[in-house]
N, C-alpha and C positions, 0 to 999 in steps of 0.2 A: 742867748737861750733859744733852742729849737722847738717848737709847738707843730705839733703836725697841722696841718690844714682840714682834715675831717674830725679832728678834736675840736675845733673853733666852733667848723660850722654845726653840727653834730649836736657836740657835747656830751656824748653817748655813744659806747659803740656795744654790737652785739656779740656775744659770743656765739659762736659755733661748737656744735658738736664734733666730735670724732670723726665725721664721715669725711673722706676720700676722693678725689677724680683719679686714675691712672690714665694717663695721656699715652700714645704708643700712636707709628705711624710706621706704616710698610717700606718706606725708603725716604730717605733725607735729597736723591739728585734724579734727578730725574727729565727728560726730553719736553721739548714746548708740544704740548696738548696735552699731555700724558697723563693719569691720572693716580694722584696722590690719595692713600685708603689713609684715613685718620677714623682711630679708632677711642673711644672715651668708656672707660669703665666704674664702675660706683657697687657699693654691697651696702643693702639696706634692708629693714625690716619689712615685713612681707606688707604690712599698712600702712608704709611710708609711701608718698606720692613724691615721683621726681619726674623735673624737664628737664627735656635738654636743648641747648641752643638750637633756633632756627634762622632760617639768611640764608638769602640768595650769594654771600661773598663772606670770607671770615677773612679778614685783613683785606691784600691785594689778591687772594686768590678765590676764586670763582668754585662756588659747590654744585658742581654737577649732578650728583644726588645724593639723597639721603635714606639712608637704608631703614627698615622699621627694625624698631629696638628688640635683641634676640635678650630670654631672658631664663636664666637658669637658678634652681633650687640648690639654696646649697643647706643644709639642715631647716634651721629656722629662719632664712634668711636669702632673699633674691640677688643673683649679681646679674646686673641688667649692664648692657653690651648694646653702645650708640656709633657705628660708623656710616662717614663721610666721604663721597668722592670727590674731591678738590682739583684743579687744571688752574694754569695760567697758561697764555700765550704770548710773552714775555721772558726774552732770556732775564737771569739776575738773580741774585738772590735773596731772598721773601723771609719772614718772619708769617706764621700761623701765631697770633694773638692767643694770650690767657682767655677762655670761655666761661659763660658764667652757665653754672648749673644749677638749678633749685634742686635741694632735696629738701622735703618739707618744706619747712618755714624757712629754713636755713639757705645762704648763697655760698657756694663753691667754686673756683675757679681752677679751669685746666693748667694744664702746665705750657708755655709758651715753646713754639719749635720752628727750628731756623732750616730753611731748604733752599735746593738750587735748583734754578732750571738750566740747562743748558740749550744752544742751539745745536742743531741738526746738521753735521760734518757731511758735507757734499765734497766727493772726488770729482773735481774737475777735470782729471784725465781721462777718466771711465763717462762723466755724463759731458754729451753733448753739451757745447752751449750755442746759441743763437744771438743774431743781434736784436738789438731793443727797437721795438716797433713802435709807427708814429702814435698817437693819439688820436685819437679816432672818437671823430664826433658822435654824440652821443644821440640817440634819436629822442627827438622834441616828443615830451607826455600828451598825450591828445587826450589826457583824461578832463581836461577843464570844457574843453569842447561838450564831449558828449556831459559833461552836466547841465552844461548853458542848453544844449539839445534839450533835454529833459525836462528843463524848465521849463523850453517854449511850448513842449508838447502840450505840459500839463497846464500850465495856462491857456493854451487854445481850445484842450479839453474842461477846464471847468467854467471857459466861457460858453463852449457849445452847452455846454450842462446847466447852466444859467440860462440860456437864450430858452434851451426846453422847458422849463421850470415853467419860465414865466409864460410861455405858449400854451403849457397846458394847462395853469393853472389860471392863466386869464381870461375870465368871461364877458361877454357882450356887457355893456355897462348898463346897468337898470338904470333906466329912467326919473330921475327925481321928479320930473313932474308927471302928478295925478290928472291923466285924462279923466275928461266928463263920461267920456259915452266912446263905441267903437269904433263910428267914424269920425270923431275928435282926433282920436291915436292915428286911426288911415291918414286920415289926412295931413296933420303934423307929417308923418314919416313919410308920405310921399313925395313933401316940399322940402323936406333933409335930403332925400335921394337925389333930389333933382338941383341940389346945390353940392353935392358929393361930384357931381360933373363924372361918374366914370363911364359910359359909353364914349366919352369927349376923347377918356384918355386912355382910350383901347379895351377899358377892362368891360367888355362887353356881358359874358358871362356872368359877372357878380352881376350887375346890372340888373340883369332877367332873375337871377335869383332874389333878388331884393324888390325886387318889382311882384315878382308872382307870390313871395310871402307874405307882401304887405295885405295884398287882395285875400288869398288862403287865411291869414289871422284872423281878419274880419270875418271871413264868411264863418269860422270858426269859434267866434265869440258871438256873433251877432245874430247868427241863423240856429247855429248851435247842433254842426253834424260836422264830421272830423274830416275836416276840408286838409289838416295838414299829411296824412295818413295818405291820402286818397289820391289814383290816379287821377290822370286828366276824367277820361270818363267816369269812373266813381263818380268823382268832384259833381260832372254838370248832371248827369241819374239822381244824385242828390239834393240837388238844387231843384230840378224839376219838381220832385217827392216832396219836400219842404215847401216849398213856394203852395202846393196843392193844399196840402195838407193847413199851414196858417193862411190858407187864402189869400196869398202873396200874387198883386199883379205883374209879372215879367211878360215882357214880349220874348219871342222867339229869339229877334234880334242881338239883345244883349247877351243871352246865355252862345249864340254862336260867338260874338266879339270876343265871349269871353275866353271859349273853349279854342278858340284861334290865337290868341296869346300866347296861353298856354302851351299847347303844341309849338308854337313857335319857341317859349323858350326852353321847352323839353330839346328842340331840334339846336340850340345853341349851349348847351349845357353838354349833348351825350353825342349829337351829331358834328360837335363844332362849327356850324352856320353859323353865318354872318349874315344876317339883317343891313340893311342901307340904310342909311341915318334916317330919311323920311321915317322910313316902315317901324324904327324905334320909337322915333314922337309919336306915330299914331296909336303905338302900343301902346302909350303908358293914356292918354290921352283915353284908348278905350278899357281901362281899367281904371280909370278916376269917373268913367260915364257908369261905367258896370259898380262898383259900390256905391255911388250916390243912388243910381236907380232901384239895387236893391233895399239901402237904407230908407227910403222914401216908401217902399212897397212894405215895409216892415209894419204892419200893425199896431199903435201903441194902443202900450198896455197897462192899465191902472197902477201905479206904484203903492203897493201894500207895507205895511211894517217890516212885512219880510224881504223886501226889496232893499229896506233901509239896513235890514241886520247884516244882508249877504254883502253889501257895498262896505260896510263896515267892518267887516270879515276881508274882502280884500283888499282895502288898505291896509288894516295889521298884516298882510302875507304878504303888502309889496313893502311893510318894515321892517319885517323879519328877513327878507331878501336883502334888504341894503344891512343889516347887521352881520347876515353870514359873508359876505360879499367882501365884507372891513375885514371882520375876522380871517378869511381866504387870504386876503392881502397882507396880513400881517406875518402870518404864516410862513407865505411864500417867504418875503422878507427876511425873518427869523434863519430860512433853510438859505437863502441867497449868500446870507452873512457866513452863515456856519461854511459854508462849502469853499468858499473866498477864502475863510480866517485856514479852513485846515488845508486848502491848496498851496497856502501862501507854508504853512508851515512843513506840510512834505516836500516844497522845493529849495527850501533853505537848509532840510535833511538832509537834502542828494547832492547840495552843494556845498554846505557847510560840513554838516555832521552833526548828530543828535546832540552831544556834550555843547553846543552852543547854542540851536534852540533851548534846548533846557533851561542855562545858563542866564542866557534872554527873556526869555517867555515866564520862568519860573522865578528868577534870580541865583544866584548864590553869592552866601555868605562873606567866602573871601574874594570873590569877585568885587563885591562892593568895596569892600576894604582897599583894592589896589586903585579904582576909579573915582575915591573920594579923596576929599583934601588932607590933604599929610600933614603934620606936624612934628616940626624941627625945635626938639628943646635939649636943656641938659638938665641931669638929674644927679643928686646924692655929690658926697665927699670923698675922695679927689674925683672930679665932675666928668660925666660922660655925659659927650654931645651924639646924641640920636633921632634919625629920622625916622617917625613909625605914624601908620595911618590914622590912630587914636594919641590921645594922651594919655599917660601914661599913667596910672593915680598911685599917691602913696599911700604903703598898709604897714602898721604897727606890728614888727615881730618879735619887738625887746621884752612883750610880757610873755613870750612863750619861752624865753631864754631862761635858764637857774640862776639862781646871784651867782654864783661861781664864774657865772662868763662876764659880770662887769667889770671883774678885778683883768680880763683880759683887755675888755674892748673898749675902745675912744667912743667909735663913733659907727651906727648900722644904720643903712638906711637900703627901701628898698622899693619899687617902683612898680606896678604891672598893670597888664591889660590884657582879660579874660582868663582861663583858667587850664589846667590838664587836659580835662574832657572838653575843652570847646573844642569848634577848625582849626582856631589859629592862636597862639597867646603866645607874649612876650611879656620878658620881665629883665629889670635892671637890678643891678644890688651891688652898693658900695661899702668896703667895712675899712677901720683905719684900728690901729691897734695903740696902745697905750706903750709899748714897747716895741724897740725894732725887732723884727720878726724875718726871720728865714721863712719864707711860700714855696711850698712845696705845688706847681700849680695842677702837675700829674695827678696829685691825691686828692686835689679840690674836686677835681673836677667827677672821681669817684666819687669824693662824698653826696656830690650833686645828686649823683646816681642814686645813693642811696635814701637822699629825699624824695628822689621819684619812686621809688618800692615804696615809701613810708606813706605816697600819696595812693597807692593802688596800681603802678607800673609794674607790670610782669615781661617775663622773655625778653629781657631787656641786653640785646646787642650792642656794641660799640667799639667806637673809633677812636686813635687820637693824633694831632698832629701840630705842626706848628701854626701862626696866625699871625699875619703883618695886618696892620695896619696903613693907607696911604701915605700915612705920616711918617711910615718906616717904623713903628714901637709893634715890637714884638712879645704875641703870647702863647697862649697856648688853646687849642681849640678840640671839643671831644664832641662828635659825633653819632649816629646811629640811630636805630629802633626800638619798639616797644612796643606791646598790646595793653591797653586797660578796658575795665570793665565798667559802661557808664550805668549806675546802681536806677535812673529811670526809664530807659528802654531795654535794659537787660541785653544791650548787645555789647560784642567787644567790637575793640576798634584798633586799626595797625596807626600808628602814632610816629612818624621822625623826629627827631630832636637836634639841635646844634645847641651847643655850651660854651662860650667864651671868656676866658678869662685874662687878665692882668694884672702883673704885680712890679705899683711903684714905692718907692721909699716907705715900705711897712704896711703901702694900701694895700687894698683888693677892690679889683673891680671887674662886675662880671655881667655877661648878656646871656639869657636866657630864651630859647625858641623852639617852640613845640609848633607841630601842626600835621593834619591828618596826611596820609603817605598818598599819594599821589596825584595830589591835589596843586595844580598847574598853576593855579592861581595864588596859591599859599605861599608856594617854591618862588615865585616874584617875589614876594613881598619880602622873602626872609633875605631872597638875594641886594635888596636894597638897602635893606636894615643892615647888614654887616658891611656895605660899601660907604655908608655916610659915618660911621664910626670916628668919631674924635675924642683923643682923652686929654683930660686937664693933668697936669703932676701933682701928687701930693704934696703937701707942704710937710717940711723937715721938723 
């Protein structure tokens, strides 16, 4: 007894209406490149919605383009006119595959057409011919170079970019500890200078700079007229004035020491002078004589409550300094990292390629799938042995069957992992029949089809052909495309599909694999999964 194969899996088939494909093509033979016009006709109700196939390829030959649909009234009713320009560049001759067309609700398919290509008859009398030349080396890509270039640049640039960060943004380190008094601070910092050793070690210039600031702060904090502002002469006119004015005793003496300093290191700052080492000790020497003497002339002065509140006022302003100062550094920090993290990622752009930062940095889905651990099991009745990145779990299809199908079936089992709308999913399913049964595996494999339309697969293209096994057991294998529409992001998506089947003594047994179209990483996994393929036989 014959059971068709989409009866089984089915149980159901739909009818179609009356509507039509006319199939018609501008020549059946035709030269390699040449281009074959396939034309596809249909008459429908003026509210009827139809597709018509789309692919890059309709069998083995290649669709060059696709013309937009010409569409004509004819009473109450459209006849809409779909053609195609098709090429191969292979002598032989080809079969253009049945199409499937949606009208409405309904699926239609073209009519199947056989062509020839031939090759291109060269008069070797009339064309010269030449002899065959050597092989000729091919010049070496110097594209990996100029990316390694690239890299080194931009790492040397976001070190230079680094080095400035932190130069601009690092300041003189405030002091943690709180000086008593002015010349508490002088002094401290002039016995830090003088263990800095740089006269010793050439840096003459800072030297004098750090030397005439220290003097300049104090008179600046201690005397209290803007000694840092102020030329040389400003400076000692000021000194005078002051000294006068709080009845300050200075001799003549120190305010020259002082003002000879000064100019001296005005003269090694702007002049580039060089002082002899004596002449340096005696400078610093009379800038430790010159602030002790005016600290001593300094008047004191009764310390009032408000002496206590302003002191207290600037330690909170030297805490508030050491918190913005954290903060600064954190900052920097923060900008140091970001600049690292995205240097590092535009050099593995220019050398990789976007699709593996991504891939990396982001993850993907079946990326993961192909880096993680596989597992090797067998599934269902008569047993298929399959290697897949998950297991495989089993799902209950026997309550969605009618009683009608138990009087057929033994034994359904059926196996999967994720679904239509994921990346990647794969699915197993073994059927055994209670009767021997003729498998029709060409019409299974439609049926399949048609569980994929039942699940929401549209423009659903395809292939079909033979399929060994390593073991030598041969089946049958259907191929192709599909768009669905996932009902939570409202987008569609281009979907490939591979379908395998096998028919042993009255079984079935069949692999299932869907996954998004162009997706490199999905195209591994499916290529492993159909190379670890083992079948067990059914048992008689």
């Amino acid at each position: 007894m014959k059971i068709k194969l989409y009866i089984l899996v089915l149980l159901c088939t739909n009818a179609l209406f009356a509507q039509k494909v006319t199939t018609s093509i501008d020549t059946t033979k035709n030269k390699i490149g040449a281009q074959f016009n396939l034309t596809l006709k249909t008459e429908v109700d003026t509210a009827t919605l139809v597709t018509f196939p789309a692919g890059k390829n309709f069998g083995a030959l290649e669709v060059i383009r696709s013309y937009k649909i010409d569409t004509l009234k004819n009473g109450g009713k459209y006849e809409l006119i779909k053609k195609y320009g098709l090429t191969q560049f292979d002598s032989g001759n080809y079969t253009i595959p049945s199409l499937k067309v949606l009208i409405g609700k309904n699926v239609l398919f073209s009519d199947s057409l056989k062509v020839s290509v031939q090759n291109v008859v060269v008069d070797t009398l009339k064309q010269k011919m030449y002899e065959i030349k050597p092989i000729a080396k091919a010049e070496r890509s110097s594209s990996w170079i100029w990316k390694w270039i690239i890299g080194i640049l931009l790492i040397t640039g976001i070190g230079a970019l680094v080095y400035f960060l932190m130069k601009k943004f690092q300041k003189k380190k405030i002091e943690a500890v709180v000086y008593k008094s002015p010349i508490d601070r002088a002094t401290n910092l002039l016995n830090n200078l003088e263990k800095k050793e740089l006269w010793q070690k050439g840096a003459v210039k800072e030297y004098y700079s750090e030397l005439t600031d220290i003097a300049r702060n104090y008179i600046e904090e201690a005397i209290e007229i803007p000694a840092m502002e102020s030329t040389t002469s400003e400076l000692i006119e000021g000194l005078r004035k002051a000294s006068l004015k709080k009845k300050m005793k200075i001799s003549p003496e120190i305010l020259e020491n002082l003002e000879r300093v000064l100019k001296q290191a005005d003269l090694v700052k702007f002049a580039k002078s060089k002082p002899l080492d004596f002449e340096i000790a005696e400078d610093k020497k009379k800038i430790e004589k010159t602030i002790l003497t005016l600290d001593n002339a300094i008047p004191e002065a009764v310390e009032d409550e408000g002496d206590i509140l302003n002191e207290a006022q600037r330690q909170k302003l030297i805490q508030q300094k050491l918190r913005k100062k954290k903060i600064t550094r954190i900052v920097v920090s923060i900008i140091v990292v970001f600049v690292v993290l995205f240097g590092t990622a535009i050099f593995f752009i220019a050398t990789q390629g976007l699709d593996y930062v991504k891939d990396n940095l982001l993850g993907h889905p079946t990326k993961d799938l192909v880096e993680g651990e596989w597992v090797k099991s067998e599934y269902g009745d008569p047993g298929i042995q399959v290697e897949t990145p998950k297991v495989l779990k089993r799902i209950d299809v026997k309550k969605t069957l009618p009683k009608e199908a138990f009087a057929l079936i033994k034994d359904m089992q059926t196996f999967t992992y994720g679904s239509i709308l994921d990346n990647f999913s794969v699915s197993v399913a073994t059927l055994q029949y209670k009767q021997e049964t003729q498998i029709d595996l060409k019409t299974g494999i439609e049926g399949t089809l048609q569980i994929f339309e039942s699940q929401g697969a549209k423009n659903i293209i395809s292939e079909q052909g033979d399929f060994n096994t390593p073991e030598g057991i041969s089946g049958r294998k259907g191929f192709g495309t599909f768009t669905i529409l996932n009902p939570i992001d409202k987008k569609s998506y281009d979907m490939y599909f591979e379908i395998v089947l096998f028919s042993q003594n009255g079984g079935l047994q069949q692999i299932n694999i869907i996954q998004k179209q162009n997706d490199l990483y999905a195209k591994e996994i499916s290529e492993r999964i159909l190379k670890s393929i083992e079948l067990k036989k059914a048992d008689k």
